[in-house]
N, C-alpha and C positions, 0 to 999 in steps of 0.2 A: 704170575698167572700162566699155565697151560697155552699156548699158543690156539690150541681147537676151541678153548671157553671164549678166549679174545677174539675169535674170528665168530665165533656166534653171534656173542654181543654186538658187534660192530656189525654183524648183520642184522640184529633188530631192532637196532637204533637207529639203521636206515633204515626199514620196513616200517617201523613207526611216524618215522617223520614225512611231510608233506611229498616228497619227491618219490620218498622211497613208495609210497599210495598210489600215487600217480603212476609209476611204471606198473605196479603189483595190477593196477584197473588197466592198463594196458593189455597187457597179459592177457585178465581175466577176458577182453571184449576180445582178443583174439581167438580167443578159445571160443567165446560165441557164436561169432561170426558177423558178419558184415549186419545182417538183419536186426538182429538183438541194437549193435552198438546205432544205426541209424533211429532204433526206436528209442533210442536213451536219448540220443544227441537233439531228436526233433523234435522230444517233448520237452528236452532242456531249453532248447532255443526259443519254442514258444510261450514259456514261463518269461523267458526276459523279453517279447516282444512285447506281452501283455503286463509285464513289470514297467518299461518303460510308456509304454502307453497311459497306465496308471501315477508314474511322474510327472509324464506332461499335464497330464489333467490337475493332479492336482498342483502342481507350481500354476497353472493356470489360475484355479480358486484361488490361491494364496494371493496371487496376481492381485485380485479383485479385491481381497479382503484388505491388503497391505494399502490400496488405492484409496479404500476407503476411509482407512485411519486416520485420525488427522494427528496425532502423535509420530507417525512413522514418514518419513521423508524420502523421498525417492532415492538416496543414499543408500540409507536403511532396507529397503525395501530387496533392493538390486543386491546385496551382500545377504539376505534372509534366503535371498531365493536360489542364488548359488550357491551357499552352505547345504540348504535342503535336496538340490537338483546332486549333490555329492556323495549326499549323507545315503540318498536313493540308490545310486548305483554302484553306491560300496554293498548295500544288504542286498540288492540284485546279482550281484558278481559270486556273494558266498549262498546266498540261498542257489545259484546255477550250480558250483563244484558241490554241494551237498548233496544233488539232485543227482550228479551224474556219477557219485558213488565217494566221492572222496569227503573224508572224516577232516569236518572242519574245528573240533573242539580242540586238539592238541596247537593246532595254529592258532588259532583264538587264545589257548591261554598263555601260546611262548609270545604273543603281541606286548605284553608287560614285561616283558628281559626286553624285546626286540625297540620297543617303544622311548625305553630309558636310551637307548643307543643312537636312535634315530634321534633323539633329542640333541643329545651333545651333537652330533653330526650335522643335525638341520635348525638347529637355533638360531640363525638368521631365520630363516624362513619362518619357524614358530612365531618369533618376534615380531616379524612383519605381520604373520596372521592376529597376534593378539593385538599389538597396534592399531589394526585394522578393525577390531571388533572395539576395540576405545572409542573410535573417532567414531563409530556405524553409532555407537551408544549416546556419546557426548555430542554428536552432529553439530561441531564448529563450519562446515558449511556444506553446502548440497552441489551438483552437477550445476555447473553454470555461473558460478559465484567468483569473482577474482579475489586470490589470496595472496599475500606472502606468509613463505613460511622458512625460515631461514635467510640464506642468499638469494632465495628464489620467489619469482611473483608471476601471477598468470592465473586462467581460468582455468576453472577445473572441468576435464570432460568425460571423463572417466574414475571408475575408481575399482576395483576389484579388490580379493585377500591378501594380496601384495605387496599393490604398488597405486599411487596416485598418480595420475595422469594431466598435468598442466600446457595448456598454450598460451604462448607469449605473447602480446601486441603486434609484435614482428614475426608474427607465425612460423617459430620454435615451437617443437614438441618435447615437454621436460618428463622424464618419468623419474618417479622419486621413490623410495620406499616406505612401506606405511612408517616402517620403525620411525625414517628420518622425519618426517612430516610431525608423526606425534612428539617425537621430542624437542622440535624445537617451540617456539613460541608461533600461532598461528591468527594474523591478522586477514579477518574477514571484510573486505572494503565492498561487499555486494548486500548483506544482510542489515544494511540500514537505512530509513527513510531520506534521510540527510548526511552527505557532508560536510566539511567547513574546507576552504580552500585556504589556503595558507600563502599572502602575496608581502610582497618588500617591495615599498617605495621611497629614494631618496630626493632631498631636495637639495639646495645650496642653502647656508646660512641666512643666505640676504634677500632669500625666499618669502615671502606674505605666504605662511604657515596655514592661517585660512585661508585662501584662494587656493592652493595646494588639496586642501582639505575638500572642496566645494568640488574643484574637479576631478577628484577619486569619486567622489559621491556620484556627480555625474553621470562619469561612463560608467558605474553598475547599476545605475538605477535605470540605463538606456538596454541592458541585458534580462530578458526575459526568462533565463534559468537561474538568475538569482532569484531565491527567497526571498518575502520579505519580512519572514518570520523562520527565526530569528532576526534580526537587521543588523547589515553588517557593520563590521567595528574596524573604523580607521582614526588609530592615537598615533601619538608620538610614540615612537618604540625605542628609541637610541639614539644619542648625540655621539657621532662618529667626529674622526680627527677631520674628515672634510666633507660632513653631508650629514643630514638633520634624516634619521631614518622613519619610515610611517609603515606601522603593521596594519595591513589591509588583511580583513576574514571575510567575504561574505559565505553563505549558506547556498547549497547545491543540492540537487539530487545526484545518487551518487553516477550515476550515465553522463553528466554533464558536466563531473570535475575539471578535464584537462580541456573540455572546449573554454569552459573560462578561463581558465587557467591561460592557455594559450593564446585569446585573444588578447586579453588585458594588458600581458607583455609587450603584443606588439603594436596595440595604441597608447600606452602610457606613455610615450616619450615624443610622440605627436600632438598627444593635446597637451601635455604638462608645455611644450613649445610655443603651441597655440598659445596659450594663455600669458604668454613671456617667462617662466620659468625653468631654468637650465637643471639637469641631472649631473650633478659636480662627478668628477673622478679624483681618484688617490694625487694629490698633487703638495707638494712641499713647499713653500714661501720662505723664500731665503732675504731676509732685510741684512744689505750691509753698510753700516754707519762709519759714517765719513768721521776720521780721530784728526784733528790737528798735529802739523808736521813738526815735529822735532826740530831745533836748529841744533 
């Protein structure tokens, strides 16, 4: 090809494309003059003061209407209204370059080459936003809820298109990514009326198994955040090589797990005392029998 045909081309292909507009309106506002381009630029800026004004408002309404659903979860709600508050000032940004002379159709349709590209490129990120719109859908739990989810456990105190945001008991701040959160398996310990606490008590063999029994019953029945519905369940759970084990459940709210939890530990071996029964440990009995001597 003629070198003069290629350098044409290659100039309308910039002329066509986003930049090459941009300078050509360049151009054009200098030739105007300073007057013309401030009257382009004042009435552009005041379409998007009155574009955003018209966002707030209505993420406001939505506000309301999201509050009032009772399907929609404050979760849900926060991820509806920062997709919308996005969605607004992507159409505000291009309805602005349309106003101020630049031709947004040929960008609009090169966004499907550029889109596919940006995908392989930002596919983490994609991921985490579609993960994020799973969990907004399936709402396995809300702001304020302790989860695990994975290796990880804590409340949740945020959450955006992202990333989830957890605090720890020990006030650690985890942030996680939507992706990882939905993939793995997510235990909700805040979205139920009750727990069961899960305790192990052992004896010694030459333990009175009912009086063992009687004083478990005791100290939870002397505990005002057990239940008494369910009622808890203290069996024999296992005959160990040296201790009669008893599986203790009672019923909690779930706020009140580890205070039982933690008390119970540290008076079961005082009253099991009280009562004269010992808490055996790992111990070996060695019998050695006397053999008559040889002559």
């Amino acid at each position: 090809m003629h070198p003069a045909i290629m350098a044409l081309s290659s100039e309308a292909a910039v002329s066509d494309s986003f930049f090459g507009q941009l300078m050509h309106k360049i151009d054009v506002w200098t030739q105007l003059g300073p007057v013309s381009f401030l009257i382009t630029l004042g009435t552009g800026l005041l379409m998007v003061l009155v574009g955003k004004i018209l966002i707030i408002w209505l993420t406001r309404i939505l506000k309301r209407s999201l509050a009032r659903a009772k399907k929609i979860n404050d979760l849900m709600a926060r991820f509806i209204l920062q997709l919308v508050n996005i969605i607004g000032w992507l159409f505000l940004i291009v309805v602005f370059l349309q106003h101020i002379g630049l031709d947004m159709g040929p960008v609009l349709a090169g966004l499907g080459i550029t889109g596919v590209i940006l995908g392989f490129a930002f596919q983490e990120t994609i991921g985490n936003l579609l993960s994020g719109v799973m969990i907004v859908i399936n709402a396995p739990f809300r702001i304020g809820d302790y989860i695990e989810t994975g290796s990880f456990s804590g409340t949740v105190t945020d959450m955006d298109m992202i990333c989830v945001i957890l605090s720890t008991p020990d006030n650690k701040k985890i942030t996680m990514s939507n992706k990882l959160v939905w993939s793995n398996p997510i235990v909700n310990y805040s979205n139920i009326e009750r727990r069961r606490v899960e305790l192990a008590v052992s004896v010694s063999y030459q333990a009175d198994l009912a009086l063992a029994k009687q004083v478990i019953k005791n100290i939870l029945d002397s505990y005002p955040e057990v239940l008494c519905e369910p009622a808890p369940v203290i069996e024999v759970n296992k005959l160990n090589t040296s201790s009669i084990d008893f599986v203790v459940r009672p019923w909690t709210k779930p706020a009140d797990y580890w205070k039982v939890y933690w008390r119970f530990n540290g008076e079961i071996l005082q009253r099991l005392a009280e009562a004269g029964l010992s808490v055996p440990f790992n111990q070996l009995d060695v019998h050695i029998i006397d053999q008559p001597k040889m002559n």
